[in-house]
Backbone as CSV, one residue per row, in Angstrom:
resi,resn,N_x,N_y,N_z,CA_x,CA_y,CA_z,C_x,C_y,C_z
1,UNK,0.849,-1.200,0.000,0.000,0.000,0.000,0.879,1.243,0.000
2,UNK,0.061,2.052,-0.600,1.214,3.475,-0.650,0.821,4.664,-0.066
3,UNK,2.500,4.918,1.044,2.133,5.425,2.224,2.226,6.889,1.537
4,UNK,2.830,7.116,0.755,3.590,8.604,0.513,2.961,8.797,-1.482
5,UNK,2.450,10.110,-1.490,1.898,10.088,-3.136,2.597,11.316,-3.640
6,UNK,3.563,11.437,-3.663,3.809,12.974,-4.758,3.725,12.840,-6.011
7,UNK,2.919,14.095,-6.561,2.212,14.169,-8.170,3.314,15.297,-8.679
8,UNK,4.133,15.745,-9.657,4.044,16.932,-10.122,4.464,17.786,-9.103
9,UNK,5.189,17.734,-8.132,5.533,18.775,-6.979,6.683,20.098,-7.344
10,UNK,6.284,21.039,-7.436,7.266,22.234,-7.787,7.080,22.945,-6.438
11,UNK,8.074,23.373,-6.185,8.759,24.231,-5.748,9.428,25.979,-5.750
12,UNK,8.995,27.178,-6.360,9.425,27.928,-6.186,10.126,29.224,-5.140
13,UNK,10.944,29.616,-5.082,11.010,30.410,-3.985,11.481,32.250,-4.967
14,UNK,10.341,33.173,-4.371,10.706,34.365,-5.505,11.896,35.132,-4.779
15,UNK,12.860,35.453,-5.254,13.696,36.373,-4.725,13.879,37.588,-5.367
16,UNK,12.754,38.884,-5.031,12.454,39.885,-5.931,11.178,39.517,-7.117
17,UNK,12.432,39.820,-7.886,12.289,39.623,-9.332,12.039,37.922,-10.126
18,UNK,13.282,37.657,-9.444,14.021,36.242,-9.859,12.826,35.408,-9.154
19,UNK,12.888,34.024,-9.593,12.601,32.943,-9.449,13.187,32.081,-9.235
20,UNK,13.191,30.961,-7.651,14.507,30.202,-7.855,13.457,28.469,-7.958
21,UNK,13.826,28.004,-8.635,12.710,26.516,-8.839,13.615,25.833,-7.845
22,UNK,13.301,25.147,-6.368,13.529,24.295,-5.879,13.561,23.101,-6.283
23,UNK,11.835,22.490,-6.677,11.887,21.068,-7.087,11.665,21.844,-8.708
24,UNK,11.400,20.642,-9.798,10.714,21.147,-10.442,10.013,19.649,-11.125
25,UNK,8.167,19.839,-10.926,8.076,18.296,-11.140,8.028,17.227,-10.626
26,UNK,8.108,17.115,-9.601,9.003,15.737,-8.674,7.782,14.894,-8.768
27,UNK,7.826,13.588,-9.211,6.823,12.162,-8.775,7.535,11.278,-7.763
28,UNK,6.628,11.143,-7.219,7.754,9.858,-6.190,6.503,9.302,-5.249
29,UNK,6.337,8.156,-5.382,5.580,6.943,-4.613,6.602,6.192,-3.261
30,UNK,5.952,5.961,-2.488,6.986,5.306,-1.520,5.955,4.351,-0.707
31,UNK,5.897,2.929,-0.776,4.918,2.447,-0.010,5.470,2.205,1.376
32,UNK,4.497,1.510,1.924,4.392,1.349,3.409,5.941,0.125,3.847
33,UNK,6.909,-0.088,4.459,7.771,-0.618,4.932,9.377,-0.450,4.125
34,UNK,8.858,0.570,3.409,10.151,1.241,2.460,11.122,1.206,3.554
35,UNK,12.220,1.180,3.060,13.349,2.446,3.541,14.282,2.299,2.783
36,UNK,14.290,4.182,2.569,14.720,4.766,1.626,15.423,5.744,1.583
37,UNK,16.757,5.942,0.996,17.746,7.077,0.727,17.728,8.264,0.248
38,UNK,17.138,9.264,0.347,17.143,10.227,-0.674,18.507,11.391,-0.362
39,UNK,19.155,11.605,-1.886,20.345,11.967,-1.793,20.524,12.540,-3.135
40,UNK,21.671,13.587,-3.261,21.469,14.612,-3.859,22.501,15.927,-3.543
41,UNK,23.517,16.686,-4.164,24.636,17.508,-3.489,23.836,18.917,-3.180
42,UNK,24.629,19.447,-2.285,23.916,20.541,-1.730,23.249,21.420,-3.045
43,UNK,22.079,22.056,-2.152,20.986,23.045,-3.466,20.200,22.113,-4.674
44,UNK,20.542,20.804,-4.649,20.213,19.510,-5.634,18.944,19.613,-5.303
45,UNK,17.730,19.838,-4.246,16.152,20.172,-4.293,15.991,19.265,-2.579
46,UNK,16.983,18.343,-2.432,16.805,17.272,-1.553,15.806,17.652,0.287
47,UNK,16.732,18.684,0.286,16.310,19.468,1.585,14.933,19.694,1.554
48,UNK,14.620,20.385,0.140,13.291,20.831,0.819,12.014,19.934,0.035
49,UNK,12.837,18.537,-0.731,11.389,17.534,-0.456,11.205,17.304,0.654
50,UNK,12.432,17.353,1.720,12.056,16.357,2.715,11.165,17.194,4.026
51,UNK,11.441,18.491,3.933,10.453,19.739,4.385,9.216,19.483,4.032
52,UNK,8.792,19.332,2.598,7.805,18.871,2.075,6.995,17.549,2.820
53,UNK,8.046,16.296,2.453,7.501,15.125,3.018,7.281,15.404,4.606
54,UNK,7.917,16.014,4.940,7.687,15.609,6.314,6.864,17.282,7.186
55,UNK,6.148,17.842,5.885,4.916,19.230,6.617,5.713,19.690,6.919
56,UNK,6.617,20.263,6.599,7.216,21.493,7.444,7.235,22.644,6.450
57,UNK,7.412,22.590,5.049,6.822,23.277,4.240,6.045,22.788,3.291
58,UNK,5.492,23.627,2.371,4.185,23.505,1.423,4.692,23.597,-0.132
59,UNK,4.445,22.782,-1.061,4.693,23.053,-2.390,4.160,24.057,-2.893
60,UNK,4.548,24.844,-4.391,4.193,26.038,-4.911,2.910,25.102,-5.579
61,UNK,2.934,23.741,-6.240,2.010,22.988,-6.310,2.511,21.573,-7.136
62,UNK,1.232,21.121,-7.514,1.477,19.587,-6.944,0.491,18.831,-6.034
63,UNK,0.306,17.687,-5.870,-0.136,16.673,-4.697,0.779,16.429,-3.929
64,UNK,0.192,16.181,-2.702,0.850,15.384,-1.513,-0.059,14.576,-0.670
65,UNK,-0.135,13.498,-0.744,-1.073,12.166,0.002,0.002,11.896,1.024
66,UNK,-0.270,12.082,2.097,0.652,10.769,3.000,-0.569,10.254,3.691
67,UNK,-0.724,8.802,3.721,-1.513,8.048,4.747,-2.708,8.313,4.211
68,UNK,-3.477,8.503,2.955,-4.487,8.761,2.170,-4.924,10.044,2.588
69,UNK,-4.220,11.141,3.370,-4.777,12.150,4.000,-4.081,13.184,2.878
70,UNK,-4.755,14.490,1.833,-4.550,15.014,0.859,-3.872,16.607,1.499
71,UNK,-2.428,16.745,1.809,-1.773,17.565,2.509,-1.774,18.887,2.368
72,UNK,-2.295,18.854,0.506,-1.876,19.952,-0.059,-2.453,21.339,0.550
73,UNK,-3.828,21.049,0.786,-4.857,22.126,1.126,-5.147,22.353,2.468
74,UNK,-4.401,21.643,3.543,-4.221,21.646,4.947,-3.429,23.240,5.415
75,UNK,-4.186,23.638,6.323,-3.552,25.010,7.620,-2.526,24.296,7.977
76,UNK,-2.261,25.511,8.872,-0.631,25.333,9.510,-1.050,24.395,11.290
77,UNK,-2.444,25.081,11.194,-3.069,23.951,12.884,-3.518,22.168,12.199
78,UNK,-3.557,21.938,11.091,-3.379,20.358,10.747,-2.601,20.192,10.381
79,UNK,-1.918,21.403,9.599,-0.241,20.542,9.351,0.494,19.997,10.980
80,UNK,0.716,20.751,11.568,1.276,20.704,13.317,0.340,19.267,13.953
81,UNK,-0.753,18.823,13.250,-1.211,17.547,13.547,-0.678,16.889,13.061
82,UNK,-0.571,16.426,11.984,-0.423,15.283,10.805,1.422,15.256,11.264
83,UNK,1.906,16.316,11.566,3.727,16.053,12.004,3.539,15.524,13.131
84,UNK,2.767,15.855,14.042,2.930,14.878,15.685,2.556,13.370,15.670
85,UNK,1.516,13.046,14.798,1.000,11.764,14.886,1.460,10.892,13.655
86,UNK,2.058,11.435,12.613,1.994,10.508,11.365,3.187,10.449,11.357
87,UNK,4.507,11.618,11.512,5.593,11.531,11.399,6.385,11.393,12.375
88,UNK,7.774,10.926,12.315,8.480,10.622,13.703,9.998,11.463,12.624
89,UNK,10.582,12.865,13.332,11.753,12.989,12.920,12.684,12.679,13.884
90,UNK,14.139,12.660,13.245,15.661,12.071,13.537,16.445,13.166,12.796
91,UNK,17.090,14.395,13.931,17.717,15.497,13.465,18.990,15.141,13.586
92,UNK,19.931,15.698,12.565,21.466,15.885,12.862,22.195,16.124,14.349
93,UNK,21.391,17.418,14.657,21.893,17.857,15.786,20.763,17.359,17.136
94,UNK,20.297,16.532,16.961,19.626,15.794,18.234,18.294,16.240,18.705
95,UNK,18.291,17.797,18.847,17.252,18.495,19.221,16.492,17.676,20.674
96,UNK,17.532,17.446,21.434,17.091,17.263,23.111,16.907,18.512,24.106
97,UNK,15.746,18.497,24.544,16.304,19.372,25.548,17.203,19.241,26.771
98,UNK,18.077,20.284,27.330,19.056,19.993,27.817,18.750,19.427,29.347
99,UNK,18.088,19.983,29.503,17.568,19.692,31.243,16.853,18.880,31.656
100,UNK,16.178,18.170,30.431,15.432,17.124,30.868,15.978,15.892,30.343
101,UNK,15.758,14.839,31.468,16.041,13.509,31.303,15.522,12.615,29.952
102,UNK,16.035,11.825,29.595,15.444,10.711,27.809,14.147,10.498,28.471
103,UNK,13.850,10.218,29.728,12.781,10.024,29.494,11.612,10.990,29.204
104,UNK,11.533,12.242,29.865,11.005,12.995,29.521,11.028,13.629,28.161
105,UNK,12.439,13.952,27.009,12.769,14.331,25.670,11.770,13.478,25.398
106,UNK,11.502,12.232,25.426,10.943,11.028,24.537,9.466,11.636,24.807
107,UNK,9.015,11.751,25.880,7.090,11.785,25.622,6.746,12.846,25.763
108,UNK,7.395,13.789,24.892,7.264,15.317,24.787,6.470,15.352,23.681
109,UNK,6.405,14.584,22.447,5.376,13.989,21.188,3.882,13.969,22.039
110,UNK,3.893,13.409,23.067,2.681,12.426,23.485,2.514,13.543,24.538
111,UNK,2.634,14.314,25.241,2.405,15.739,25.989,1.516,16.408,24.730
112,UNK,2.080,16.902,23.575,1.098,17.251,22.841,-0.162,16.493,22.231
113,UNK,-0.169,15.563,21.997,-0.912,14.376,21.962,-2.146,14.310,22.768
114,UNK,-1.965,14.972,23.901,-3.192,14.975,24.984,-3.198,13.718,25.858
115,UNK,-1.334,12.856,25.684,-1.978,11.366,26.120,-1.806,11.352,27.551
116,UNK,-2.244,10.510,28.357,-2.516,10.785,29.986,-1.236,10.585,30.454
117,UNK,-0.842,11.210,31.714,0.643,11.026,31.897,1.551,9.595,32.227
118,UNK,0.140,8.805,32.870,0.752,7.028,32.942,0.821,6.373,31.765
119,UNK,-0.071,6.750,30.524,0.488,6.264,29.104,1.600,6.494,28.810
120,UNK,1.496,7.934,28.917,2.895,8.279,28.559,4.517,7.981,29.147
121,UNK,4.571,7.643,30.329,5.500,7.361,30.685,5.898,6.061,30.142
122,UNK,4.924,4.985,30.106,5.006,3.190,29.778,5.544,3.459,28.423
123,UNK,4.936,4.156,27.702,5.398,4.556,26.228,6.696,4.806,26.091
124,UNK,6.710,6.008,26.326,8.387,6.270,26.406,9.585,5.189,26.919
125,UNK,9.123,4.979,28.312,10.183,3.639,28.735,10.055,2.587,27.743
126,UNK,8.911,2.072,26.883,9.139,0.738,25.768,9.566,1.554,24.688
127,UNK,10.250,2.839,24.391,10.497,3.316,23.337,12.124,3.602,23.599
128,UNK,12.362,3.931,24.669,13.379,3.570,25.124,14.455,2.308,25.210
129,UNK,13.419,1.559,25.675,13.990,0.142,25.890,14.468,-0.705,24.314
130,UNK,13.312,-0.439,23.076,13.566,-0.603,21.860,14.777,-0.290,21.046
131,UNK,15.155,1.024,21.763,16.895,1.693,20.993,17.695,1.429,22.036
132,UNK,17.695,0.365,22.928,18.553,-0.058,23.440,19.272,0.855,24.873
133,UNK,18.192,1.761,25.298,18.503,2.522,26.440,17.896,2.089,27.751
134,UNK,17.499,1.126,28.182,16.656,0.779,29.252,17.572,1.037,30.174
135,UNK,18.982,1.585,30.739,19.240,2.361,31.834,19.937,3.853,31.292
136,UNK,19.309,4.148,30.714,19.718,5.668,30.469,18.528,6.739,30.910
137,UNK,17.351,5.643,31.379,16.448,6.994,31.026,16.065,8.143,31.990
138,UNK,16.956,7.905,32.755,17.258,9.544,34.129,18.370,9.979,33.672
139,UNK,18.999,9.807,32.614,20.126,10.294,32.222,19.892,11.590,31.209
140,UNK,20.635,12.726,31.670,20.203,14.127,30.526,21.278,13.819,29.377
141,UNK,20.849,14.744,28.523,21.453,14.651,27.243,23.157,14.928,27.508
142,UNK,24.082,15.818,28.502,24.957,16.134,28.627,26.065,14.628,29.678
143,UNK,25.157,14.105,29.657,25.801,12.323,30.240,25.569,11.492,29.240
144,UNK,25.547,11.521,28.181,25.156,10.616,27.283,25.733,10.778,26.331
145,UNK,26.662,9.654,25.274,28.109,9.727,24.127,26.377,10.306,22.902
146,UNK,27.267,10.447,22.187,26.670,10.847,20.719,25.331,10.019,20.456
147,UNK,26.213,8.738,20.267,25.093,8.021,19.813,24.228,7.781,20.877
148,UNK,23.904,7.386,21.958,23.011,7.876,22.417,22.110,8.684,22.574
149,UNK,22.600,10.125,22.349,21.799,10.980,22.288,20.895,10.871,21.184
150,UNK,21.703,10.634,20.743,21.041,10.019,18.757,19.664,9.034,18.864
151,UNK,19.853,7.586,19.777,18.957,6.774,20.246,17.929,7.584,20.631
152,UNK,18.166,8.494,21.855,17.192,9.224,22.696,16.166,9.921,22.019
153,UNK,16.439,11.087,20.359,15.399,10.935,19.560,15.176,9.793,18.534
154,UNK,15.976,8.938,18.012,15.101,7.833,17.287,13.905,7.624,18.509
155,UNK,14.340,7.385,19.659,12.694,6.671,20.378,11.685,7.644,20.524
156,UNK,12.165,9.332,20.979,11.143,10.248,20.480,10.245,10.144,19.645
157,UNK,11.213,9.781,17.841,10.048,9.772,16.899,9.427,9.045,16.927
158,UNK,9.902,7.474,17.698,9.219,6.280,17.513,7.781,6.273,18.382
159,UNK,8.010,7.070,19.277,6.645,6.907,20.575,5.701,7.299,20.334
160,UNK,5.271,7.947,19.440,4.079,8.350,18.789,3.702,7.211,17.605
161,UNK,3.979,5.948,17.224,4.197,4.968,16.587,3.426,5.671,15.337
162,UNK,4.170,6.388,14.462,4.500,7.368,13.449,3.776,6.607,11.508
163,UNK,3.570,6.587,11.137,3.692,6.048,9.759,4.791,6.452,9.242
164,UNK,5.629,7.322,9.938,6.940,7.378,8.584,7.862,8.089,9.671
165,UNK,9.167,7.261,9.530,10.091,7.878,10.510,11.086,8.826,9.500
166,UNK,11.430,10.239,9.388,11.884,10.773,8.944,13.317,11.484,8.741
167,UNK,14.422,11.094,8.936,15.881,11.162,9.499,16.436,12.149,8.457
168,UNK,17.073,13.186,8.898,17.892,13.952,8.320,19.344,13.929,8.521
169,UNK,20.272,13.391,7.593,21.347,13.234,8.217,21.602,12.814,9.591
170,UNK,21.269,11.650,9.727,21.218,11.083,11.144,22.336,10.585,11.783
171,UNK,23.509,10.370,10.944,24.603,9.970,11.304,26.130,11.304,11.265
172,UNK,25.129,12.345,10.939,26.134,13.318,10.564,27.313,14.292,11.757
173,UNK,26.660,13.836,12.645,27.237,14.147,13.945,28.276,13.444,15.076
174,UNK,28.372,11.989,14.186,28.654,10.789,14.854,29.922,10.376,14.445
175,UNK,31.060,9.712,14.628,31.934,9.211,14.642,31.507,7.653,13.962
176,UNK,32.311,7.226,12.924,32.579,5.732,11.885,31.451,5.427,12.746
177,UNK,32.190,4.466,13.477,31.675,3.739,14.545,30.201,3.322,14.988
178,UNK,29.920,4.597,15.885,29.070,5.024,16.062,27.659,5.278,15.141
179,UNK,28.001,5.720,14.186,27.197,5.692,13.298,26.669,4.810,12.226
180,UNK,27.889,3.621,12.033,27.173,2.395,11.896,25.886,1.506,12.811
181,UNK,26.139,1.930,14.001,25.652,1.433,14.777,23.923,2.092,14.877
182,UNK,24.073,3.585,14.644,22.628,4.027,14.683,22.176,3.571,12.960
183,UNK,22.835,3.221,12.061,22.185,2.741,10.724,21.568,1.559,11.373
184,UNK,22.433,0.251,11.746,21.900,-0.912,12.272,20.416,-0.704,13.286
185,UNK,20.642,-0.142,13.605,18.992,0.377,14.208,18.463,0.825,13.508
186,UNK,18.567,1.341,12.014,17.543,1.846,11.408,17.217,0.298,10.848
187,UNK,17.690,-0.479,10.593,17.855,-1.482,9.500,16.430,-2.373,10.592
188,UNK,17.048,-2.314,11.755,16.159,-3.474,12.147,14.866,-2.797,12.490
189,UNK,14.525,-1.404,12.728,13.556,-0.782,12.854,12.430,-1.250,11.529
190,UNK,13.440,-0.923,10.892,12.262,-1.247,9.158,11.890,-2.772,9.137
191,UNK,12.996,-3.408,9.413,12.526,-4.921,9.785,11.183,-5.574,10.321
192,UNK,11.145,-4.385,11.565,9.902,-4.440,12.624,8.872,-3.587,11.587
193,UNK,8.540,-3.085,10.445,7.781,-2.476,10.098,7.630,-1.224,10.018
194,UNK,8.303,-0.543,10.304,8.953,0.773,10.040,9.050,1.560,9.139
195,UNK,8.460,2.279,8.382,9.140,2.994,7.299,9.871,4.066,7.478
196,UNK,11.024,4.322,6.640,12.442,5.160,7.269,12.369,5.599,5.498
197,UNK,12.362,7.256,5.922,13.217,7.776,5.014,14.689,8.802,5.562
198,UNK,15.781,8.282,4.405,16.980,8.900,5.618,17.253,10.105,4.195
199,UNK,17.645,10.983,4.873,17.917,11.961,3.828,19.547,12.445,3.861
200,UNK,20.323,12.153,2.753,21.947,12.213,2.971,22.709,12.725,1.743
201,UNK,23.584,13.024,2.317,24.800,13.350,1.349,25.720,12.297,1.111
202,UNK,26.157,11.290,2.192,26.700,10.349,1.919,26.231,9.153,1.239
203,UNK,27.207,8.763,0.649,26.814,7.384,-0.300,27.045,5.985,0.572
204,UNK,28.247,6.018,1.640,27.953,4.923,2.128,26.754,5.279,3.387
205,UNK,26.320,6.108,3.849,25.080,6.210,4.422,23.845,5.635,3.409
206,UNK,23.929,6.341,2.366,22.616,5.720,1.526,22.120,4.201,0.887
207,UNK,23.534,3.604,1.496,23.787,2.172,1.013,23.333,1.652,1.659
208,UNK,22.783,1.786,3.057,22.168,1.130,4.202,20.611,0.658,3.676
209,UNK,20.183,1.723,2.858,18.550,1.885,2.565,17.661,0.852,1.354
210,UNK,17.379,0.150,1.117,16.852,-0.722,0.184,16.498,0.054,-1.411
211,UNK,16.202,1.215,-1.018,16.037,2.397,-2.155,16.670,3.464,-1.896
212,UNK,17.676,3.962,-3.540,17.989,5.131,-3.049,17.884,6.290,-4.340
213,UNK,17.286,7.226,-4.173,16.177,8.111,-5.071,17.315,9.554,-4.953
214,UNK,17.925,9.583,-6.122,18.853,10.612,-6.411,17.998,12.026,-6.837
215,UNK,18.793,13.349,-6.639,18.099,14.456,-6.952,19.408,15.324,-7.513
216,UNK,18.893,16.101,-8.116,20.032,16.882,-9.145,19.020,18.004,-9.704
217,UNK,19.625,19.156,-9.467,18.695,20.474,-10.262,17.488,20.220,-9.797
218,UNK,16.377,19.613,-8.962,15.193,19.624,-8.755,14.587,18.905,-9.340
219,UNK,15.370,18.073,-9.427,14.981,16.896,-10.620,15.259,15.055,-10.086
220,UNK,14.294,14.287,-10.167,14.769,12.724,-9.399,15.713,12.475,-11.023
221,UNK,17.056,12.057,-10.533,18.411,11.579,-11.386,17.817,10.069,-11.741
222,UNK,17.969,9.865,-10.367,17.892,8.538,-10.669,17.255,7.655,-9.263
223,UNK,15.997,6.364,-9.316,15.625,5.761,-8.609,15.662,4.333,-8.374
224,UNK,16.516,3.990,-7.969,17.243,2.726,-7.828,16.616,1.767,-6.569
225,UNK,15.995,0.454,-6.539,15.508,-0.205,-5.560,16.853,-1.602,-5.600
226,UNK,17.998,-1.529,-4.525,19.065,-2.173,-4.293,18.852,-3.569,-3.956
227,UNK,18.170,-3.981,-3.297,17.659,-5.541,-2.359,16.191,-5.259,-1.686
């Protein structure tokens, strides 16, 4: 089934006079247990499909279906819905707050959510426990190596059990190592049913992903399904 529908998606941004075409065109289908690479060198359009895919901005026009729900013609008070409940992001720079413990970063989704505070806690701790933190979670972001912190939002996005987990350069902050290690969690996440889109500059990052959907000038290069 297909989780993600882009028709025809353009992109403009006016500067003055000028016109700068972000996308121009873009089709792209992505069904339900994908995971997928999208990649592309800087200004290539990549950034702001994934703004797009993931509501944070709006096409000049075009369709956008995620989850049969039609995005295009949605406010900024259902867009701010459809990102808390449908999407789960994974930022470069972590986006924890500093003072509060993983467990609390994690059911900060589900605070907006309206969910009761004993849901929310059970939630978070099995969202926790899933990325492999079940004694970190009184631990603040400033006691915790990289990748961890890294874990601490993968389970963020995950606790709202998301239709599409959304990663931006997720390993870009991380050391070799380390960052193999948060791919391997993406790998088995999708395993469990997951859909992951990772959005990168790197090629051995994008090698992790079963699909990887190139961009150039605002344009898909090339869409390759690997294994």
């Amino acid at each position: 089934m297909k989780l993600i529908q882009i028709k025809n998606i353009t992109k403009v941004y006016e500067m003055g006079e000028e016109k700068l075409y972000a996308l121009r065109g873009v089709n792209l289908d992505i069904e339900k247990n994908e995971y997928i690479a999208i990649m592309g060198p800087s200004g290539s359009g990549k950034s702001t499909l994934m703004n797009i895919i993931g509501c944070l901005d709006t096409p000049t026009s075009g369709d956008y279906i995620l989850n049969g729900k039609d995005v295009h013609d949605m406010d900024d008070d259902e867009l701010a819905v459809i990102r808390n409940k449908e999407i789960g992001f994974v930022f470069q720079t972590f986006n924890l707050l500093p003072r509060s413990d993983s467990l609390h970063n994690v059911e900060l989704p589900l605070i907006y959510s309206g969910v009761s505070r004993a849901e929310r806690i059970q939630r978070a701790e099995e969202a926790l426990i899933n990325v492999g933190l079940r004694d970190r979670m009184k631990h603040k972001p400033n006691e915790l190596s990289g990748g961890q912190r890294q874990r601490v939002s993968v389970a963020r996005a995950l606790v709202n059990h998301p239709s599409l987990i959304l990663a931006d350069e997720p390993t870009g902050n991380l050391d070799t190592k380390t960052g193999e290690e948060i791919m391997a969690l993406f790998k088995e996440l999708n395993n469990n049913g997951n859909t992951i889109i990772i959005v990168t500059h790197e090629e051995d990052i994008a090698m992790h992903a079963n699909r990887i959907v190139k961009i150039r000038d605002g344009e898909i290069e090339s869409d390759i399904t690997s294994k």
